[in-house]
C-alpha positions as YAML, in Angstrom:
chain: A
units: angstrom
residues:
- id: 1
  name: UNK
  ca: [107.42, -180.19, -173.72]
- id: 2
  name: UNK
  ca: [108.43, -178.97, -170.50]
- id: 3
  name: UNK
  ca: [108.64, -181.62, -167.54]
- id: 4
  name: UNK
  ca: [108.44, -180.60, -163.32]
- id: 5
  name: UNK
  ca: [111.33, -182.52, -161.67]
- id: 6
  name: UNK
  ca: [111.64, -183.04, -158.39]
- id: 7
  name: UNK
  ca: [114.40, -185.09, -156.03]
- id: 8
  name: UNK
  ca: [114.55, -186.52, -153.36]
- id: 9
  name: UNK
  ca: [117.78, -188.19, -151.14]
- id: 10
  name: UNK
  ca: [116.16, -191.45, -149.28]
- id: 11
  name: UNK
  ca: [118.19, -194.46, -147.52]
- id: 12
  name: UNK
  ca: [116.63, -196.00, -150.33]
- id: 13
  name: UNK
  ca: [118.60, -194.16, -152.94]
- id: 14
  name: UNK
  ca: [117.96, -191.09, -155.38]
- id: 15
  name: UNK
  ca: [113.83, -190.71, -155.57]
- id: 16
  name: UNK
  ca: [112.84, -188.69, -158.78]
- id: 17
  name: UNK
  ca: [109.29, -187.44, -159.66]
- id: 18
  name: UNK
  ca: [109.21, -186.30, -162.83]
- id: 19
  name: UNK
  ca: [105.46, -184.94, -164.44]
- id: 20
  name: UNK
  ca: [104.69, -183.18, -167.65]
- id: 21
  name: UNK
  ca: [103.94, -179.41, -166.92]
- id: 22
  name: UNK
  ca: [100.53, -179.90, -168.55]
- id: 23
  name: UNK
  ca: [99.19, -182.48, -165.62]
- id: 24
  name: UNK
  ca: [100.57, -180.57, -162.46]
- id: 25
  name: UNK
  ca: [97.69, -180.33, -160.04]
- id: 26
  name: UNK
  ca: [95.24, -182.65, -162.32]
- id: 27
  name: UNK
  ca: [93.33, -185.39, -160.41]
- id: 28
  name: UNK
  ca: [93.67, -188.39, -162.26]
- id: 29
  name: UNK
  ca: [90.28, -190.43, -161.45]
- id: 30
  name: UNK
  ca: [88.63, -194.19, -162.92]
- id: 31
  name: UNK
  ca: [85.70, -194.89, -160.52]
- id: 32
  name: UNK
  ca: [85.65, -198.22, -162.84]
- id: 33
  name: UNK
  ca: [88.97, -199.51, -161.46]
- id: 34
  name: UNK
  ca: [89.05, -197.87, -158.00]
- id: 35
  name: UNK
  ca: [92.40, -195.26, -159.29]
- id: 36
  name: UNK
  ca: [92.25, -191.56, -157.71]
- id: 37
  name: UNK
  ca: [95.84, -190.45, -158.35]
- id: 38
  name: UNK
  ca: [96.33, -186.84, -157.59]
- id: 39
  name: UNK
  ca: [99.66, -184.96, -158.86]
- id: 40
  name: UNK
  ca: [100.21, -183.28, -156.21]
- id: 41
  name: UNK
  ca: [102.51, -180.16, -156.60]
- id: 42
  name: UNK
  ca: [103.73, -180.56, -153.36]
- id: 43
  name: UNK
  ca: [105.54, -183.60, -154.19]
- id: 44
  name: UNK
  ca: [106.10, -183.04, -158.29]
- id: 45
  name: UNK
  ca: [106.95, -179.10, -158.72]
- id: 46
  name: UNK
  ca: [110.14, -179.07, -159.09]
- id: 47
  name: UNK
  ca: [112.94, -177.78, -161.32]
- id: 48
  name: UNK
  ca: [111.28, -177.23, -164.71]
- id: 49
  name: UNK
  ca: [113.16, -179.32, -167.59]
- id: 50
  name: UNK
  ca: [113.61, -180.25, -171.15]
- id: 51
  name: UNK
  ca: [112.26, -183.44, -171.87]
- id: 52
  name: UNK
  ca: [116.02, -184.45, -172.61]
- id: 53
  name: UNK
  ca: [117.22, -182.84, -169.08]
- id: 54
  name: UNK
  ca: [114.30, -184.76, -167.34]
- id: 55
  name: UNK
  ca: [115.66, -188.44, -168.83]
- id: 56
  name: UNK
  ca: [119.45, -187.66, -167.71]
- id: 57
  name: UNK
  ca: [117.60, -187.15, -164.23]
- id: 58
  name: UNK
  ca: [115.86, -190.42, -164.48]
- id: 59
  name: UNK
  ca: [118.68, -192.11, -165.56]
- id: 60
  name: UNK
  ca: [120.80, -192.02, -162.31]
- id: 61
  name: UNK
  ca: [117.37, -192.88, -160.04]
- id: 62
  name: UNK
  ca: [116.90, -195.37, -157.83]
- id: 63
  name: UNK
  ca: [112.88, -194.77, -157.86]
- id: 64
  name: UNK
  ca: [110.64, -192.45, -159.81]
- id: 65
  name: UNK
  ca: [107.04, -192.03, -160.10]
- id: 66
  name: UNK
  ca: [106.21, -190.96, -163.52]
- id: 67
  name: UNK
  ca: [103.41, -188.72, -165.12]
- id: 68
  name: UNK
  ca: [102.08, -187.65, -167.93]
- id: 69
  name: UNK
  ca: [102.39, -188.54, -171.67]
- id: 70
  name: UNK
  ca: [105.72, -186.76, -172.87]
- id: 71
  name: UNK
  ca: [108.01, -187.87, -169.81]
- id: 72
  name: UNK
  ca: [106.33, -191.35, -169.71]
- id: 73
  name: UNK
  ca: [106.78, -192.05, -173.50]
- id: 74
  name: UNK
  ca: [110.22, -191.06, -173.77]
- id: 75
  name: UNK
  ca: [110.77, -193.14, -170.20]
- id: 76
  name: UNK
  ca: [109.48, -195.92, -172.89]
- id: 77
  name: UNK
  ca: [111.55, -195.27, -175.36]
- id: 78
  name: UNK
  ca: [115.23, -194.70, -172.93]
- id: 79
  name: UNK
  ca: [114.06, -198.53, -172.09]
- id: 80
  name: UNK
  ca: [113.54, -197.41, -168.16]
- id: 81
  name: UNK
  ca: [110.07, -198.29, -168.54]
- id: 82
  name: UNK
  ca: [108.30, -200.92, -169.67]
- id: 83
  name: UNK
  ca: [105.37, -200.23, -172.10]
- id: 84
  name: UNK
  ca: [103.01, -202.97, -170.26]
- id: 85
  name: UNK
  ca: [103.63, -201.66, -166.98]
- id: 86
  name: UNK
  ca: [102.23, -198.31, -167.77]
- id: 87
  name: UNK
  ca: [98.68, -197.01, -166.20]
- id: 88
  name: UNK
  ca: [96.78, -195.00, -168.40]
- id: 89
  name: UNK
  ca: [94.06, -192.81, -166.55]
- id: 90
  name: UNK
  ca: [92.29, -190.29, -168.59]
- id: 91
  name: UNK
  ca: [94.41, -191.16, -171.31]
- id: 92
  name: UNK
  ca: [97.16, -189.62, -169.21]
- id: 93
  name: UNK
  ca: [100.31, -192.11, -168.65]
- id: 94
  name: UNK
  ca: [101.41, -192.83, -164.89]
- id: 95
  name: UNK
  ca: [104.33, -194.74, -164.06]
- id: 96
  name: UNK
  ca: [107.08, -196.19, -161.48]
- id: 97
  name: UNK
  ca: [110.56, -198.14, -161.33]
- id: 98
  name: UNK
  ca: [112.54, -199.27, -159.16]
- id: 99
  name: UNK
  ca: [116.24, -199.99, -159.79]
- id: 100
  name: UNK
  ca: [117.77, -202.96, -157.66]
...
């Protein structure tokens, strides 16, 4: 799986938004529970990456919004995200984290 990777240099520290190549552009809606999450190419497109390549970016972020079900599970499994703090919309996985 390939994974879009994009940075960005904030006062906050290093942002990274990382999305599997398969959910660029997708609108990510659940009337239900009031969630309309677009990924929006102009803030995801980025480098394109290994799955591997994409966690090394992760690794040194400060913040990082997170989608799809490649980067998100292996986000799980590098312990940078927490399983129970992971959105599922259309059975595709969104997440965040912030370092302090």
């Amino acid at each position: 799986m390939r994974v879009y990777v994009k940075t960005y240099n904030t006062e906050s520290g290093l942002l990274v938004a990382a999305c599997d190549e398969d959910v660029l552009g997708l609108r990510l809606v659940d009337e239900s529970r009031g969630i309309n999450f677009y990924v929006d190419p102009s803030f995801f497109k980025g480098e394109v990456l290994d799955v591997d390549k994409a966690v090394k970016v992760l690794r040194k972020a400060s913040m990082a919004n997170i989608v799809g079900n490649s980067i998100v599970g292996r986000a799980i499994s590098e312990g940078l995200v927490r399983e129970d703090t992971v959105l599922v919309v259309n059975g595709v996985k969104v997440a965040m984290f912030v370092t302090l």
